[in-house]
C-alpha positions in Angstrom: 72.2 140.1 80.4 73.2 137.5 77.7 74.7 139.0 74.3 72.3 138.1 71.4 74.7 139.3 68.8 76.0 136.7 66.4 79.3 137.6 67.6 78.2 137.0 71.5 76.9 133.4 70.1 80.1 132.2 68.3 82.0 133.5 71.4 79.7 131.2 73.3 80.0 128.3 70.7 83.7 128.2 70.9 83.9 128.1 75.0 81.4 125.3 74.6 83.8 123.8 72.0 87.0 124.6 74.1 85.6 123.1 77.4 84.5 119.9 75.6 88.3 119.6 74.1 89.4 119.9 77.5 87.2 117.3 79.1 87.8 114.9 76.0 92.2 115.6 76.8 91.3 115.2 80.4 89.8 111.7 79.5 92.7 110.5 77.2 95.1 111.4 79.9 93.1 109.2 82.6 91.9 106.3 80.4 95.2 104.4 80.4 95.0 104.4 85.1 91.6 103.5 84.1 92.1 100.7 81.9 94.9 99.6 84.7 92.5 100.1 87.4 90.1 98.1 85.9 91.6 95.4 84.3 93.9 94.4 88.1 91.7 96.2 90.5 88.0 96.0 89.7 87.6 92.7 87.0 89.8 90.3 89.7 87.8 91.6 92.6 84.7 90.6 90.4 85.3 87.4 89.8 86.6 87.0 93.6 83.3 88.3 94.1 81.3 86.1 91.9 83.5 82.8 93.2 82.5 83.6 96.6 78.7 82.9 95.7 79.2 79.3 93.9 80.0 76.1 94.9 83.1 74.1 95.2 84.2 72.0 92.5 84.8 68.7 93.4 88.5 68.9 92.1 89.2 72.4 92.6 86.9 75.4 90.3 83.9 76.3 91.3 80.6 74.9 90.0 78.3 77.6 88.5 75.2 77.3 91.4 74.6 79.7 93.4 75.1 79.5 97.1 75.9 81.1 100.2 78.0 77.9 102.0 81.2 80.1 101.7 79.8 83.0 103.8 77.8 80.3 106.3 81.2 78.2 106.4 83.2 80.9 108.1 80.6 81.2 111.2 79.3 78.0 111.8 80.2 74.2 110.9 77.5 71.9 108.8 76.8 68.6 110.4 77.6 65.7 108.2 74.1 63.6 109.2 71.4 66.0 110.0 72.9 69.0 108.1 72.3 70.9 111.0 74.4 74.4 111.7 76.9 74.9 114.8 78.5 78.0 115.8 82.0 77.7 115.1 84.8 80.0 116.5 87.5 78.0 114.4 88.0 81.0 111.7 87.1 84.5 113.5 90.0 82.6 115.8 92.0 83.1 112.9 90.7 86.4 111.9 91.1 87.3 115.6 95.0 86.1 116.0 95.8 88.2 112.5 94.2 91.4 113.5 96.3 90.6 116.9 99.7 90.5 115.6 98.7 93.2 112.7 98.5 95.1 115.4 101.3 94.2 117.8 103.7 94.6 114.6 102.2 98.0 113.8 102.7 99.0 117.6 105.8 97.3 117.5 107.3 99.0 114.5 106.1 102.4 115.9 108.0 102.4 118.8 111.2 101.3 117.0 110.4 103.3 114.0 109.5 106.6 115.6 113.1 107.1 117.4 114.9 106.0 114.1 113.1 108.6 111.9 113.8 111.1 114.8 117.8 110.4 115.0 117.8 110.4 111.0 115.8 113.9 110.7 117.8 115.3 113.4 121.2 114.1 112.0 123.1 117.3 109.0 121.1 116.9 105.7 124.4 115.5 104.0 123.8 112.1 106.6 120.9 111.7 106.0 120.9 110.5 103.1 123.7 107.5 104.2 120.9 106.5 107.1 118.0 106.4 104.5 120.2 104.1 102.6 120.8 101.9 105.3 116.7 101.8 105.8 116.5 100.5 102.6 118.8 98.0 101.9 117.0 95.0 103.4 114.3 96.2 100.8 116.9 94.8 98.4 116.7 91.4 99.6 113.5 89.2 98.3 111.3 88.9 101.1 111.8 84.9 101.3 115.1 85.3 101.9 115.0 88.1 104.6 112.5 85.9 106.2 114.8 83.2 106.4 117.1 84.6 107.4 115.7 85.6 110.7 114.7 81.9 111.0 118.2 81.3 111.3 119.1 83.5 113.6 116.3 82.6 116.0 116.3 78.9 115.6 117.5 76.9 118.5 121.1 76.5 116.7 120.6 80.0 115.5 123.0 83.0 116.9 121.0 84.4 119.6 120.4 81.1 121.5 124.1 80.2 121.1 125.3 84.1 122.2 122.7 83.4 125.0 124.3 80.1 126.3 127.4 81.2 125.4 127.0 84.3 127.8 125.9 81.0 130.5 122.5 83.3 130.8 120.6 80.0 130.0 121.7 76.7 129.5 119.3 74.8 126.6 118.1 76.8 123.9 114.9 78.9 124.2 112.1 77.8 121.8 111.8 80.6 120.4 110.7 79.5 116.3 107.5 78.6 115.1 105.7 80.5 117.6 103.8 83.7 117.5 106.5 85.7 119.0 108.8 84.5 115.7 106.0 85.7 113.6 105.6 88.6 115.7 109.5 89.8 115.3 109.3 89.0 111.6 106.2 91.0 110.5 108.5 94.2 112.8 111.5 93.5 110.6 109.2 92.7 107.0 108.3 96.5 107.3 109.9 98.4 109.6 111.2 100.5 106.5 107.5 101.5 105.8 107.2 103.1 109.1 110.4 105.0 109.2 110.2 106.4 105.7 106.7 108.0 106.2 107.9 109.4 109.6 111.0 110.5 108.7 109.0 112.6 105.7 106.9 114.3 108.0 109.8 115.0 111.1 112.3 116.5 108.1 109.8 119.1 108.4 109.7 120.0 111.9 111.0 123.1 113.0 114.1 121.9 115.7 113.6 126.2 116.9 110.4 124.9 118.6 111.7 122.1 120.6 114.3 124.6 122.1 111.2 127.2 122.6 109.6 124.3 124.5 112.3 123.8 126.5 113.0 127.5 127.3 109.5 127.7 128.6 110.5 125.0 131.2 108.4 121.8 129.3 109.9 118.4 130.1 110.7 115.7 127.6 107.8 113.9 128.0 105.6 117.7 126.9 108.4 118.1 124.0 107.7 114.9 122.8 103.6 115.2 123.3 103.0 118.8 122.2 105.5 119.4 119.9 107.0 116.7 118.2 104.1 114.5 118.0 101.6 116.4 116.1 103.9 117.3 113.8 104.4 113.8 113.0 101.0 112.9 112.8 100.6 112.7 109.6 103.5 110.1 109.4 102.6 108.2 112.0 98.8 107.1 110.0 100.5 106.5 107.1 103.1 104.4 108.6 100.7 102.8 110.8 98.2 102.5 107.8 101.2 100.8 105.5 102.4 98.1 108.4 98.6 97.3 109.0 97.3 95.7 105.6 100.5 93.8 104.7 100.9 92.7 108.3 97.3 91.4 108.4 97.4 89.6 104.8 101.3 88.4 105.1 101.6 85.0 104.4 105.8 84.2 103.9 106.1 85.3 107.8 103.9 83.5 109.4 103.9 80.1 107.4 108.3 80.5 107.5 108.7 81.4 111.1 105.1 79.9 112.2 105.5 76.7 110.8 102.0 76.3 109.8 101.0 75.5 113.2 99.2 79.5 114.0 97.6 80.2 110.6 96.9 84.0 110.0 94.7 85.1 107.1 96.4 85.0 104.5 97.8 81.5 104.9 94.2 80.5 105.6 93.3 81.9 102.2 96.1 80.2 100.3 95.3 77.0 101.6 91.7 77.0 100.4 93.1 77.8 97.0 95.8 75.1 97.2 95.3 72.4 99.9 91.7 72.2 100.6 90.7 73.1 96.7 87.6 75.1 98.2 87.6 78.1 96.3 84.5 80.0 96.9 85.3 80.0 100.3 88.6 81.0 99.7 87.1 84.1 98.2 84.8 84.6 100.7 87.8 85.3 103.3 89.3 87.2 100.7 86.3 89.5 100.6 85.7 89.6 104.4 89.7 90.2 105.3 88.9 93.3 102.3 85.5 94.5 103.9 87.4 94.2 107.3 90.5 96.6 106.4 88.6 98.9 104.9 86.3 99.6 107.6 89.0 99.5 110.2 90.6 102.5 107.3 87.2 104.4 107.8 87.0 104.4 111.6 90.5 105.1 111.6 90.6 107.8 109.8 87.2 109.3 110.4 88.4 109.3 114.6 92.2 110.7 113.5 89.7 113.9 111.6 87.7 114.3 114.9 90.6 114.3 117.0 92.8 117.2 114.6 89.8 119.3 114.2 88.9 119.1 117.9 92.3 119.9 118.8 92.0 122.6 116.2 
């Protein structure tokens, strides 16, 4: 029963006045991520957005006319004569070949990463700390110059190839630059350290007394390592997985140092129509479709990863 008393009323009049204080504090303290969010997140993908549906500018720009060429460009080619429409594999080739060694690099890093954050969370808590360091240091190095770096090593005057002949295992160098297998070993090394550090998070917090239960009830290594020590490190592994994923699809240093230009992955695609070709609608269109891409692979990803813990649950 509500109190009709002009004390129950001003009672009621200053919750009203105290909860809308709190929601207008609540909004002061968000509108500055808002503002951020809005003014790099939201406006650029806008205009992205809105350049994907004009037309090219005959020096670069856009010219404000709407039209869908950017979208039509990516899956078929325009004849010149008869401005007729062929299927054209040329750019899901690309799309294909990114999503490839996005994934090779993520798999890749996983099975390096996964026994280095295991040695580091097994190691006394006061080495740990020396090991996380040593993680991080390349992250202390600009990204060009790591990148180069490993072209050095791997080019055919680089140290492996000379270590190789040295060792008389071959005899000419092994071409091993500019090919996907360079880019492949670069995009591992670029982000390595985002695997290990999300793993090694989630294996500080494993509990070493239930490996040695495991093993007392007579579980092999391969059990350990399946029922125990993975789902522990579940959590880790996504968002390692998740963090060597997107850069390793959109990386462009990597694959145009180490790749030459001659296997273009996405993002080098989408710098050239921006720079090179001068297309920029359809450079936003690939922007857009690499975005919708990700985030759909996120969804699946993460949707399947829920199933799978609550079914095992």
């Amino acid at each position: 029963m509500t109190d009709a008393t002009p004390s129950g009323a001003r009672l009621a009049e200053a919750r009203r006045q105290t909860g809308a204080a709190a929601r207008r504090r609540r909004w002061q303290l968000l509108s500055p991520a808002i503002v951020i969010i809005a003014a790099f997140g939201i406006f650029p993908l806008t205009i992205t957005l809105i350049y994907s549906f004009l037309s090219p500018g005959t020096y670069g720009g856009v010219t404000w006319k709407f039209s869908t060429d950017a979208y039509v460009q990516f899956l078929f080619d325009r004849d010149i004569f008869d401005d007729t429409l062929q299927f054209s594999t040329t750019y899901l080739s690309i799309f294909a070949r990114s999503i490839g060694l996005a994934l090779g690099a993520t798999v890749g890093a996983l099975l390096v990463g996964f026994p280095t954050a295991y040695f580091i969370a097994s190691k006394p808590p006061g080495q740990r700390n020396l090991w996380l360091f040593l993680i991080t240091l390349p992250f202390w190095v600009n990204l060009l110059i790591r990148t180069y770096a490993i072209l050095l090593i791997i080019r055919d005057e680089g140290i492996v190839n000379i270590g190789l002949m040295w060792t008389g295992l071959i005899d000419h160098p092994i071409g091993m630059l500019y090919t996907n297998y360079a880019v492949f070993a670069g995009l591992i090394y670029s982000y390595l350290p985002f695997m290990v550090l999300p793993l090694y998070a989630s294996l500080e917090k494993l509990d070493f007394r239930l490996i040695e239960a495991a093993y007392d009830l007579y579980a092999s290594r391969f059990q350990v390592l399946r029922h125990v020590i993975i789902p522990m490190a579940r959590p880790g592994i996504i968002a390692g997985c998740i963090l060597v994923f997107i850069p390793g699809l959109g990386a462009y240093i990597t694959p145009e140092l180490l790749g030459g230009g001659k296997e273009l992955m996405i993002g080098n695609l989408i710098a050239l129509q921006f720079s090179g070709s001068r297309n920029w609608p359809f450079g936003s269109a690939a922007a857009l479709i690499l975005m919708v891409v990700v985030m759909a692979s996120l969804i699946v990803y993460v949707r399947s990863t829920a199933k799978g813990s609550s079914s095992n649950g």
